[in-house]
C-alpha positions in Angstrom: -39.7 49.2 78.2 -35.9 49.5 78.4 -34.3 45.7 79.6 -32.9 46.9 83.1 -29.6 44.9 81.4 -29.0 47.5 79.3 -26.1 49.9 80.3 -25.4 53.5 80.2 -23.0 53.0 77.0 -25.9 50.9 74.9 -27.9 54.0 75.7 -26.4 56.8 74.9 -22.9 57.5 73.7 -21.6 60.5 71.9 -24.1 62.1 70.7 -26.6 59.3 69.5 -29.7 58.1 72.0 -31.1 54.6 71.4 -35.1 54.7 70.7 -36.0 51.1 69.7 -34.7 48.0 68.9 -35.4 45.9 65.5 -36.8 42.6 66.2 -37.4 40.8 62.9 -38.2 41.5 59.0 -42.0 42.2 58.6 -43.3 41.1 55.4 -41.6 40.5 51.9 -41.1 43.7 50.9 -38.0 44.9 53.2 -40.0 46.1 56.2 -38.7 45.4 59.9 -40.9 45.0 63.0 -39.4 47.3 65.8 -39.9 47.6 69.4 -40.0 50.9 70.5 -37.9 52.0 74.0 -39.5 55.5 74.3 -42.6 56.8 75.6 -43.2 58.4 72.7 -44.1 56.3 69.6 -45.7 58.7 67.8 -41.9 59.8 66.5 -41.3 57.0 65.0 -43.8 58.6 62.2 -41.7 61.6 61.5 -38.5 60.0 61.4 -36.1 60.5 58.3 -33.2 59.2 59.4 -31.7 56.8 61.9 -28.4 55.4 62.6 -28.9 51.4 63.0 -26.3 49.1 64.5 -25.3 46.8 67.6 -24.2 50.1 69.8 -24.0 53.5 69.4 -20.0 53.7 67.8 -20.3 51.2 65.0 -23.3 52.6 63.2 -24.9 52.9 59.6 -27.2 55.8 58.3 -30.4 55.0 57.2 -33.1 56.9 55.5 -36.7 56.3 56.8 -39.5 55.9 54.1 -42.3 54.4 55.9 -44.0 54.0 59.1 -46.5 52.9 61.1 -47.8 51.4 64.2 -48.6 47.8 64.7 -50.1 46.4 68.0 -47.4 47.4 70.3 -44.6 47.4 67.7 -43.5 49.7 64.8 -43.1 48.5 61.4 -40.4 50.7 59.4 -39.5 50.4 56.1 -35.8 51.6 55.2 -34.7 52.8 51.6 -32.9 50.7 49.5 -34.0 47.5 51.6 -36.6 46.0 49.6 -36.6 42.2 50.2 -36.8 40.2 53.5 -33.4 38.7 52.9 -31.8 41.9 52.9 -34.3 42.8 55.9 -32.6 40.1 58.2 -29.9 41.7 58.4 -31.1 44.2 60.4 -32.5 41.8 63.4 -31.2 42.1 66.9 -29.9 45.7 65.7 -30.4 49.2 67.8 -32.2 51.9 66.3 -30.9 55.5 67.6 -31.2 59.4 66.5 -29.4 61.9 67.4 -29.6 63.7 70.9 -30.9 66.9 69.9 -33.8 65.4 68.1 -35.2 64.2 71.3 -38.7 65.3 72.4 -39.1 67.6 74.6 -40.4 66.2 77.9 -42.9 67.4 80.3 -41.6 69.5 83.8 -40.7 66.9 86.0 -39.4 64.4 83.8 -36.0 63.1 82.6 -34.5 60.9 80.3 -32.3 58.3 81.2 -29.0 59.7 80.0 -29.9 62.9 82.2 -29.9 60.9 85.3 -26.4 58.8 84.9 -23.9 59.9 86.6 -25.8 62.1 89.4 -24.9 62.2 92.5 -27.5 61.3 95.4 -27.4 62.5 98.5 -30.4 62.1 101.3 -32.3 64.7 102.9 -29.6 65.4 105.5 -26.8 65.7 103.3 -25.0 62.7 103.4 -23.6 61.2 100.0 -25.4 58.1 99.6 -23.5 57.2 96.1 -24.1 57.9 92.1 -26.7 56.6 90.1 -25.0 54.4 87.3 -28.1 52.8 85.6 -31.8 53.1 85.8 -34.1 50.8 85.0 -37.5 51.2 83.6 -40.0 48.6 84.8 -43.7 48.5 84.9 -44.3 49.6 88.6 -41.9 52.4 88.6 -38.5 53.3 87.5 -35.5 52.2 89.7 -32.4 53.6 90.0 -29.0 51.4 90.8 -26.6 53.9 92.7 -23.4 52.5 93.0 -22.2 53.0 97.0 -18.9 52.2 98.6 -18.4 49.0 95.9 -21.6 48.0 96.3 -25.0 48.6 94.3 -28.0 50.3 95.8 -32.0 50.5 94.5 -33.9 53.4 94.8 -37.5 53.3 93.9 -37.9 56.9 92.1 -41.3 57.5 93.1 -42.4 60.7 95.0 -42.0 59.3 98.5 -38.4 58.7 97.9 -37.1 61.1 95.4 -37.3 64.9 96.9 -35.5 66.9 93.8 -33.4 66.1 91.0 -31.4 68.7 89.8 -29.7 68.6 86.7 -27.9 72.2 86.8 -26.0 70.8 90.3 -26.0 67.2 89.3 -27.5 66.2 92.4 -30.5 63.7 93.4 -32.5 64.2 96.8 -33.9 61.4 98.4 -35.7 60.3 101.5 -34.6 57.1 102.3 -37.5 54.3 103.6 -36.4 52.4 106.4 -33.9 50.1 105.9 -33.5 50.9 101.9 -29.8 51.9 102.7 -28.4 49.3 105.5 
């Protein structure tokens, strides 16, 4: 799961999207344990190439040579790194690709970047503020809509959220009592 602490600009900048986060060297051999943040881990088997750094600007390229799934985690194995030593170097780093070798995702569903930046507005029209972060936690997702200087949290789930539409930029929601005031 994505650490609600994260910004918009660790996310997604330019054209690179972040999908894990390197934890720690795995083994001797130059491996590195990784924690995925996407819902789909099963890319993490096809990848070739990733950019690795502490944000999405100051980047390296590196080319994938293994991969594979350990308890929760992925192990990946980079070319060229071959030692734990060198492996180290790499912990606490970002992991991203680049946007248009995203997955496809199901109707109904968004990825993060798509929702930054929209503007919500309730089920009677009035602007209620624009959506600046989301986080992604266990129950359901939340999004933090900055209002008037101050930060508002909006459960997405169906009760609440009537239509997001990317085209007009816009979020629909029906507040529950007292989730505004």
């Amino acid at each position: 799961m994505l650490n609600p602490g994260l910004t918009r600009e660790k996310i997604v900048m330019g054209d690179l999207c972040i999908i894990g986060k390197i934890l720690r060297p795995y083994g001797l051999k130059g491996q590195v344990c990784v924690k995925p943040i996407t819902d789909f881990i099963e890319r993490f088997k096809k990848l070739r190439r990733v950019y690795v750094g502490d944000n999405p600007v100051e980047v390296d390229e590196h080319l994938v040579v293994g991969a594979f799934l350990r308890d929760e985690d992925i192990i990946l194995k980079f070319k060229g790194v071959n030692d734990r030593t060198s492996a180290e170097s790499f912990s606490g780093k970002f992991i991203y690709i680049p946007e248009e070798e995203l997955m496809p995702l199901p109707e109904g569903s968004f990825y993060v970047h798509d929702l930054i930046g929209l503007k919500v507005f309730d089920t009677n029209g009035r602007k209620i503020g624009i959506i600046a972060d989301v986080w992604l936690l266990p129950a359901n997702d939340v999004y933090v809509v900055e209002s008037k200087g101050k930060e508002i949290l909006i459960p997405a789930i169906a009760d609440v959220v009537k239509k997001i539409d990317l085209e007009k930029k816009v979020v629909i929601i029906e507040p529950m009592e007292g989730l505004i005031e």
